[in-house]
VMD Tcl script that draws the C-alpha trace (Angstrom):
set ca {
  {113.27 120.45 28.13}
  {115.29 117.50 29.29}
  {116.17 115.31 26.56}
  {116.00 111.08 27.22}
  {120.07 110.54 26.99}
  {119.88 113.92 29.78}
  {117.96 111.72 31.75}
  {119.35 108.06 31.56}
  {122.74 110.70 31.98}
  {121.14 112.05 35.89}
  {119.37 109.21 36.91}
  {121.94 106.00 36.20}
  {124.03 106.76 39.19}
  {120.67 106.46 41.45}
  {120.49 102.60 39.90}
  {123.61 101.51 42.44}
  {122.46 103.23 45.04}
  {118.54 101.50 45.10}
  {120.74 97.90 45.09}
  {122.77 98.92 48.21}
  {119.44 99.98 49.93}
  {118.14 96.57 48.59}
  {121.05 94.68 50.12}
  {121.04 96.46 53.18}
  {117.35 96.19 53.99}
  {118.20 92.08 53.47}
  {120.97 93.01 55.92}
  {119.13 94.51 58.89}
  {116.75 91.23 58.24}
  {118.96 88.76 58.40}
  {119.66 91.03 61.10}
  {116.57 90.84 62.83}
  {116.04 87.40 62.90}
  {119.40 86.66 64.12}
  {118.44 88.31 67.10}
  {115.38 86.69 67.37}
  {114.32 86.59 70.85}
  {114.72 83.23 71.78}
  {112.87 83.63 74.96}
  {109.65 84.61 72.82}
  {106.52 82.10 74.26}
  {106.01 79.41 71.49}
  {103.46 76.84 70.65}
  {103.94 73.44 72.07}
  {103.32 70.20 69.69}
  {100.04 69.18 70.89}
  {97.51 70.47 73.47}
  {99.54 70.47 76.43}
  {97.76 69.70 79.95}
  {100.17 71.90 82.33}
  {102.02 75.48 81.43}
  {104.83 74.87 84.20}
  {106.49 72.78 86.67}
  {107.94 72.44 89.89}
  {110.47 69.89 90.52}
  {110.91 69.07 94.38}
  {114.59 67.54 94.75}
  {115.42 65.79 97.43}
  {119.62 65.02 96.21}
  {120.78 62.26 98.57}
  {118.79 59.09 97.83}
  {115.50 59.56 99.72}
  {114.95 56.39 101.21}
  {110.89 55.12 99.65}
  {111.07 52.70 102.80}
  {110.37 55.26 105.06}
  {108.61 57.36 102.63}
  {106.38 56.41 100.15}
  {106.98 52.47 99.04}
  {104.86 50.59 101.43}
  {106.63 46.71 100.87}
  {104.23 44.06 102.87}
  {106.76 41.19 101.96}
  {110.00 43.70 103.51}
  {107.79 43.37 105.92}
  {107.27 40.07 106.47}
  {111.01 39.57 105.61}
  {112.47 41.72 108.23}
  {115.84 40.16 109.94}
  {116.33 37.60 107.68}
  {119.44 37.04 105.10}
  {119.40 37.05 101.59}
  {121.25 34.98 99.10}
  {124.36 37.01 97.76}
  {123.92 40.01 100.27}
  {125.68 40.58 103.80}
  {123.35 42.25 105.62}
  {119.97 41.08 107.24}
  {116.87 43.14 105.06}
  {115.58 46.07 107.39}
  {111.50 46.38 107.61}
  {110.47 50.26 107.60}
  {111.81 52.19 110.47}
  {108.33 54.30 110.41}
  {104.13 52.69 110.00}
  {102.55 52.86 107.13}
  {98.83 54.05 107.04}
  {96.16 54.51 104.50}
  {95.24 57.97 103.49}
  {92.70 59.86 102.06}
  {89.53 58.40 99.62}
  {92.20 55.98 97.76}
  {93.66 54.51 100.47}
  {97.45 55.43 99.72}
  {99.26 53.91 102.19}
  {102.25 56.85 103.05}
  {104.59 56.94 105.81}
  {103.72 58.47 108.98}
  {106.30 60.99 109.25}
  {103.93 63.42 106.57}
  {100.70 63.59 108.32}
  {100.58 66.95 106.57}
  {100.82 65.68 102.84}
  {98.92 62.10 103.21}
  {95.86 64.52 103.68}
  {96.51 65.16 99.96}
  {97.19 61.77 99.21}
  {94.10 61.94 96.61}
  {96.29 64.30 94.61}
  {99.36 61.81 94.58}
  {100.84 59.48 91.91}
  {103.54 57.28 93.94}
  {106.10 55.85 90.89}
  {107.24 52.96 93.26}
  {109.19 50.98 89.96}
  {111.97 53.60 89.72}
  {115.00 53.01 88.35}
  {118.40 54.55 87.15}
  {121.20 54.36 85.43}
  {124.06 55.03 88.14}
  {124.16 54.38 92.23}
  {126.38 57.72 92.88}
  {124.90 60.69 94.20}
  {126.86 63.47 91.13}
  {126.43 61.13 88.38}
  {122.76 59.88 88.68}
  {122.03 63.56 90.36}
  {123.38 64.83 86.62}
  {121.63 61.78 84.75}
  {118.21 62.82 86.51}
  {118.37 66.10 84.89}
  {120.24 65.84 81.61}
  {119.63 62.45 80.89}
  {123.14 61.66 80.20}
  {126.08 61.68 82.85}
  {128.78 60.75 80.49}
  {128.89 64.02 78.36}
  {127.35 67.95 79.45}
  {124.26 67.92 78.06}
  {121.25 70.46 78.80}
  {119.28 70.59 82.10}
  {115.34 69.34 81.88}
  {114.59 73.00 83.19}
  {116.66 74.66 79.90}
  {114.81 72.06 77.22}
  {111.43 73.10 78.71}
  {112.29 76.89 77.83}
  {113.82 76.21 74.71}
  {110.80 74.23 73.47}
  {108.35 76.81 74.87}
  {109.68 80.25 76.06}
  {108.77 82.02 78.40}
  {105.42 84.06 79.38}
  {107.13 86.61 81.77}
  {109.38 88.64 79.77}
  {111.12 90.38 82.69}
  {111.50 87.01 84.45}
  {114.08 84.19 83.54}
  {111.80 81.08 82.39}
  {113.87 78.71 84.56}
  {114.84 79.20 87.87}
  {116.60 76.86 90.46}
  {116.61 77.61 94.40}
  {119.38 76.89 96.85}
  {120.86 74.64 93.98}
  {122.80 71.66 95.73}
  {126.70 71.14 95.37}
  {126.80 67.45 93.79}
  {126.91 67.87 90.39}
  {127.22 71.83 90.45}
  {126.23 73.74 87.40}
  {125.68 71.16 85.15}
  {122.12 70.85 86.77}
  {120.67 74.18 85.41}
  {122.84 74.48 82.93}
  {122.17 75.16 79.07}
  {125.23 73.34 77.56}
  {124.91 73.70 73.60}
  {121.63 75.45 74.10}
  {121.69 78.91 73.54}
  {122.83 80.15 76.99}
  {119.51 82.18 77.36}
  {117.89 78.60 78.34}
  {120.18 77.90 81.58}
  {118.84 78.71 84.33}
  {118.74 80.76 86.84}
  {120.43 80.07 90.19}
  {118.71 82.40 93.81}
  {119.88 81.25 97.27}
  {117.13 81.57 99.46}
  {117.21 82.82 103.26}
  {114.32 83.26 104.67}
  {112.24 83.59 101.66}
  {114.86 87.12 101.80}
  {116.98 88.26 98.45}
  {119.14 90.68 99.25}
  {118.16 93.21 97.42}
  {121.66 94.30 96.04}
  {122.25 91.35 94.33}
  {120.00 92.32 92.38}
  {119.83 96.69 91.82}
  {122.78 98.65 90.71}
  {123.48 100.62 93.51}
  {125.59 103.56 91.73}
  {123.76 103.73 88.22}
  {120.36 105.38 88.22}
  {118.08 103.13 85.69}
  {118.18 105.97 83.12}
  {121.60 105.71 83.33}
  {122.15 101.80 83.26}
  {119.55 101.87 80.16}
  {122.06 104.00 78.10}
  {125.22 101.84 78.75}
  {123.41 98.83 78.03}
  {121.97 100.51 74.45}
  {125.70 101.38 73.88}
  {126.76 97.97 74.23}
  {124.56 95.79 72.85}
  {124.61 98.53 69.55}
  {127.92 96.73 69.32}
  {126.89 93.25 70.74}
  {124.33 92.99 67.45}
  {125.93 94.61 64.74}
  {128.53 92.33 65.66}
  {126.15 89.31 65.21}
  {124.85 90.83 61.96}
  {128.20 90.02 60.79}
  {128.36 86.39 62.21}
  {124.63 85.66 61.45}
  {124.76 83.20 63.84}
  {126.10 83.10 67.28}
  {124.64 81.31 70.22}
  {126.80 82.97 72.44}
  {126.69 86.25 71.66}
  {122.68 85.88 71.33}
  {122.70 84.57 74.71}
  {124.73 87.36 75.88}
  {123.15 90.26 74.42}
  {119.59 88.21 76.21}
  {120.84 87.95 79.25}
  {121.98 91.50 79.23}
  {118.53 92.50 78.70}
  {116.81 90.31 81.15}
  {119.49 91.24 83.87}
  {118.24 94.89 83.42}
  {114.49 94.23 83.68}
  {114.54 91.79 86.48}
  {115.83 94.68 89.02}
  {112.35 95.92 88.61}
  {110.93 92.33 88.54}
  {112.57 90.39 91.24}
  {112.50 92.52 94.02}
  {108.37 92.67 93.96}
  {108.76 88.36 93.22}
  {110.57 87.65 96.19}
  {108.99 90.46 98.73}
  {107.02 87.88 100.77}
  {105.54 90.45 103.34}
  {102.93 91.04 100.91}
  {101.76 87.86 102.04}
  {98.86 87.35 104.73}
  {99.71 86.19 108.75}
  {97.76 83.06 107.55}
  {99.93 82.26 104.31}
  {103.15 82.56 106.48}
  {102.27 80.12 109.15}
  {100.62 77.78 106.64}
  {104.22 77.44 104.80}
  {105.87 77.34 107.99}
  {108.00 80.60 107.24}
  {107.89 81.39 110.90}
  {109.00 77.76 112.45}
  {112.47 76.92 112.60}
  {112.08 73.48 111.52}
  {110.32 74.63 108.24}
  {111.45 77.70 107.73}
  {113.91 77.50 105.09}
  {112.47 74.79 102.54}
  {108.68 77.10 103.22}
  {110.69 79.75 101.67}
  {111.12 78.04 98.61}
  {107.42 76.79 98.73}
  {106.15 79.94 98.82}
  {108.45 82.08 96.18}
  {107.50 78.54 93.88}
  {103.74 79.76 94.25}
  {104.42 83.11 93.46}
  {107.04 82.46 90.50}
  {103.76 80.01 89.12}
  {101.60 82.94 89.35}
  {104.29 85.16 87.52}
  {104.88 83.01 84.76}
  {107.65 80.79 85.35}
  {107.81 77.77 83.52}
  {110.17 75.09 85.17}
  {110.48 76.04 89.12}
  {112.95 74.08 91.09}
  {113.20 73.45 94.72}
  {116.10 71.85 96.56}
  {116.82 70.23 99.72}
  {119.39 67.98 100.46}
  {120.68 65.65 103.32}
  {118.95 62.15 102.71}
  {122.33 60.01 102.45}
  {121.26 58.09 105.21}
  {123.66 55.37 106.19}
  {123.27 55.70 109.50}
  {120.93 57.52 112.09}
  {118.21 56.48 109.62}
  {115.31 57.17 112.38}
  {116.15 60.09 113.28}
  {116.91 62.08 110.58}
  {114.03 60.91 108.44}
  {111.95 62.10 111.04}
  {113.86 65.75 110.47}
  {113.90 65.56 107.14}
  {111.18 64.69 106.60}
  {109.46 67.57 109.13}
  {111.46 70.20 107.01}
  {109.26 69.81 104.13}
  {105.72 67.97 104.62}
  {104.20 70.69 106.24}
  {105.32 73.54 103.17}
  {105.12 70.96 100.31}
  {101.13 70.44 101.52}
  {100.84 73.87 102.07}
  {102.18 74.62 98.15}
  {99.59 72.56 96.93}
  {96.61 74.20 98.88}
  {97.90 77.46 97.68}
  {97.69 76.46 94.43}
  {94.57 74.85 94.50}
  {93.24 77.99 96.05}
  {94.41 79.96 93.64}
  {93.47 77.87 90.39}
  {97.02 76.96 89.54}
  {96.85 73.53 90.54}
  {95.60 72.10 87.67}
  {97.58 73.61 85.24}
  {100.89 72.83 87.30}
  {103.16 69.82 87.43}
  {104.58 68.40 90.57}
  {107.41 66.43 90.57}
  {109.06 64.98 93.86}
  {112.13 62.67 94.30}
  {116.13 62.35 94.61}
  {118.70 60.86 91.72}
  {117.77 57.47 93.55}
  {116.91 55.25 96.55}
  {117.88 53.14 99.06}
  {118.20 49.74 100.11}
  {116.26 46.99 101.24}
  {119.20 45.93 103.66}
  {120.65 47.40 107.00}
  {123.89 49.30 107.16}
  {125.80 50.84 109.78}
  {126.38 50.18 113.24}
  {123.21 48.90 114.62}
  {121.84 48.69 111.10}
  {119.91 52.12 111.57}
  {120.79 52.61 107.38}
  {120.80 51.92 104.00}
  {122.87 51.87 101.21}
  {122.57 53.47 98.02}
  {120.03 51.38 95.54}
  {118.93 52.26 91.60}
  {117.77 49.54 90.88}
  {114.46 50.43 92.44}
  {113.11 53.23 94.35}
  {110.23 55.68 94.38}
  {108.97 59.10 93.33}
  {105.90 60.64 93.07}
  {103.91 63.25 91.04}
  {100.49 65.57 91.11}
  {98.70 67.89 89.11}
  {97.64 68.43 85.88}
  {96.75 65.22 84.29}
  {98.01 62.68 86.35}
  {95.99 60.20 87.86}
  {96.02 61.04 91.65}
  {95.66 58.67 94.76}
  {97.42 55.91 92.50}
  {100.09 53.57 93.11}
  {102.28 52.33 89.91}
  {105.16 50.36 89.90}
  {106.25 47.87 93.08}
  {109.72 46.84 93.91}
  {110.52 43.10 95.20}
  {111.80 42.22 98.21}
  {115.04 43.24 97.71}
  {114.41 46.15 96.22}
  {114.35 45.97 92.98}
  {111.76 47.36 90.50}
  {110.00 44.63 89.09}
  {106.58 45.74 88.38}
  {105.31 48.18 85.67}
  {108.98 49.70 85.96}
  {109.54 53.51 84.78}
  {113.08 54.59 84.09}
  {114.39 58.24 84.36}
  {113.65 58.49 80.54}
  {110.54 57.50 80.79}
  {109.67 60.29 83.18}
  {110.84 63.00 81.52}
  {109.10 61.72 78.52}
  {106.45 62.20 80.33}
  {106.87 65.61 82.16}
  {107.50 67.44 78.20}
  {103.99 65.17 77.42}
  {102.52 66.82 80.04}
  {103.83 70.36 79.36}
  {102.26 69.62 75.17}
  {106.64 68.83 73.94}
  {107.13 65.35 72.02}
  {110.44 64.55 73.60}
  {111.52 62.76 70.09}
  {110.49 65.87 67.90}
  {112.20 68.33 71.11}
  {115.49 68.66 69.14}
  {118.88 70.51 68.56}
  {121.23 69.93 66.20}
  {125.09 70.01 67.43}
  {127.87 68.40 66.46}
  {126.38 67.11 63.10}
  {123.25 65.30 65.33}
  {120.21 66.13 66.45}
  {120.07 65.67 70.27}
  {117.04 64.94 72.85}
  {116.64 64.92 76.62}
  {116.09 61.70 76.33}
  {118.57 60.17 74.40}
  {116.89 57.43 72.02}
  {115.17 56.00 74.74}
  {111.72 57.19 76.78}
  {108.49 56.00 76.64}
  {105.44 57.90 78.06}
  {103.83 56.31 81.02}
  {100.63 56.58 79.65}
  {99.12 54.77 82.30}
  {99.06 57.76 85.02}
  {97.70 60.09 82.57}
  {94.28 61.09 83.93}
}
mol new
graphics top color blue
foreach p $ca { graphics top sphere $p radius 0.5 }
foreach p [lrange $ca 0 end-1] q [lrange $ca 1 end] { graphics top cylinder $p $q radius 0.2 }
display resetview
């Protein structure tokens, strides 16, 4: 028979070893929800009225002349001189007619689009912070061009994740040169926010890009295990590492989009009809349809902040003619996007967004005065979708250009795209460098007034 002092005697030395399992089990927590996936889907503030967005940038100053600001006093005000400015003010190159049920007036040059002009929200009382294309380009998605701050694309996934989990929750096609990275890019966000740049030819990705041609899956699986075994018991140590988590994410999402993209981007699943709607098989439209039509199938696959780019709209000169081509290039996908996702039931649910980092002027440049100059002091965009208020007009610019009327600043609009997508842009926060930062600075204001 064991006696009590026998076994206090064979059971004290077990007493250490239950506080080591203790501490360890608190290790592997703390553990745990260091490496918590940041890409998990989360719960916006407030009921949100979209689950993505596609953001149509046109970088080079798109001028809303031609486009999408009818001006009845440019009009009426064409050839004549203004106090302070050299050149004569330059009435629209292209008519203006009135389209669809509400009577938007838009430019000729999209006879595709005006036929959705019921769907439209023209913001015609733009206005920016800086009249040069890399700065304002950087301003229009950071919100700051004076310091690297996060890309509108990267606070949208930080705020809500992502709902494909072998897709990246931001992606960016045929990003444009001015202003490089810095326009997808995460900055003190963890680095699993930025996002994702694909060059598009053809609607075509070659596939090698994207599969490890001399590891078998089995075998990639196994190398990654072995290093990101080190990647997070090496963060168990640090507890926190934005780096490193973003690393050890990216790792992982690398590895499951080789199954993913592929099927994404494989448009020849797509009917005869779908093709020639998007203009995949026209020159002229071919390359921004592309984009159109891997946007409708990253909405249908979960994607949360699609981007599209195009640019070539510094017109200074040869303003005719290369509206006209510009403007060709995309009108007859951009309509074609929104049918699809009409069609399809995404349209109400998605956010459009269409414009450049500013506009142009209300004066002639260039020899013959077939230009403008750069202008942010007015200019136009427009938006569709979920809860806006289509076939409306807000905002109006004066005769010179400037926004004078119900005016909505770059702030303003983002404000009101992380509304939209359920986000209070003053409670969207990150703490770095002892402050809590915003995409919007401490400015913004929700434009309540094209809120359906």
């Amino acid at each position: 028979m064991t006696s009590r002092r026998d076994l206090l005697k064979l059971t004290a030395a077990g007493f250490p070893y239950l506080a080591l399992s203790g501490m360890a089990a608190e290790q592997a927590l703390a553990a745990k929800a260091a490496y918590a996936n940041p890409l998990t889907p989360r719960k916006p503030h407030f009921d949100a009225k979209v689950k993505r967005v596609i953001f149509l940038f046109m970088q080079g100053a798109p001028s809303q002349h031609e486009t999408f600001d009818y001006n009845q006093e440019l009009v009426k005000a064409a050839g004549q001189s203004v106090e302070g400015a050299k050149q004569k003010l330059l009435a629209p190159v292209y008519k203006f007619k009135p389209s669809g049920k509400s009577g938007l007036m838009i430019s000729e040059v999209f006879p595709h689009l005006s036929k959705h002009a019921d769907d439209l929200c023209l913001l015609n009382g733009m206005h920016t912070n800086s009249p040069a294309h890399p700065q304002a380009s950087i301003f229009m998605h950071t919100g700051s061009f004076t310091f690297v701050r996060p890309s509108i694309g990267s606070w949208v996934v930080y705020g809500l994740g992502t709902e494909n989990k072998d897709l990246p929750g931001f992606i960016t096609m045929n990003p444009v040169g001015l202003g490089g990275a810095a326009l997808y890019g995460s900055a003190f966000l963890p680095a699993s926010y930025q996002g994702t740049a694909i060059t598009i030819q053809r609607g075509q990705l070659p596939i090698e890009n994207i599969r490890n041609a001399k590891l078998t899956a089995e075998k990639q699986r196994r190398q990654i295990d072995f290093v990101q075994e080190m990647n997070r018991e090496t963060l168990a140590h640090a507890k926190a590492d934005n780096e490193l988590e973003g690393l050890i994410e990216s790792y992982e999402l690398a590895f499951r989009m080789q199954g993913a993209v592929p099927k994404l981007m494989d448009v020849k699943t797509e009917s005869a009809a779908t093709l020639d709607a998007y203009g995949i098989n026209e020159t002229e439209t071919r390359a921004f349809g592309s984009q159109c039509l891997l946007a409708r199938r990253m909405a249908e696959a979960g994607v949360r902040f699609i981007e599209l780019n195009m640019n070539g709209w510094d017109q200074h000169q040869q303003l005719k003619s290369k509206i006209a081509s510009n403007a060709a290039a995309i009108d007859k996908p951009i309509a074609a996007l929104m049918e699809d996702l009409k069609q399809r039931g995404l349209f109400n649910d998605t956010l459009l967004v269409w414009g450049g980092e500013f506009g142009r002027s209300a004066h002639e440049q260039g020899p013959g005065g077939d230009g403008r100059q750069h202008n942010n002091r007015g200019y136009s965009m427009w938006v569709a979708g979920g809860g806006i208020k289509g076939g409306t007009r807000f905002g109006a610019c004066d005769v010179n250009g400037s926004a004078v009327e119900d005016k909505v600043h770059l702030h303003d609009l983002n404000a009101t795209i992380l509304h939209l997508l359920g986000l209070d842009h003053k409670r969207l926060t990150f703490r770095y460098g002892g402050r809590d930062f915003r995409l919007t600075d401490v400015h913004g204001n929700v434009v309540k007034q094209i809120l359906a």
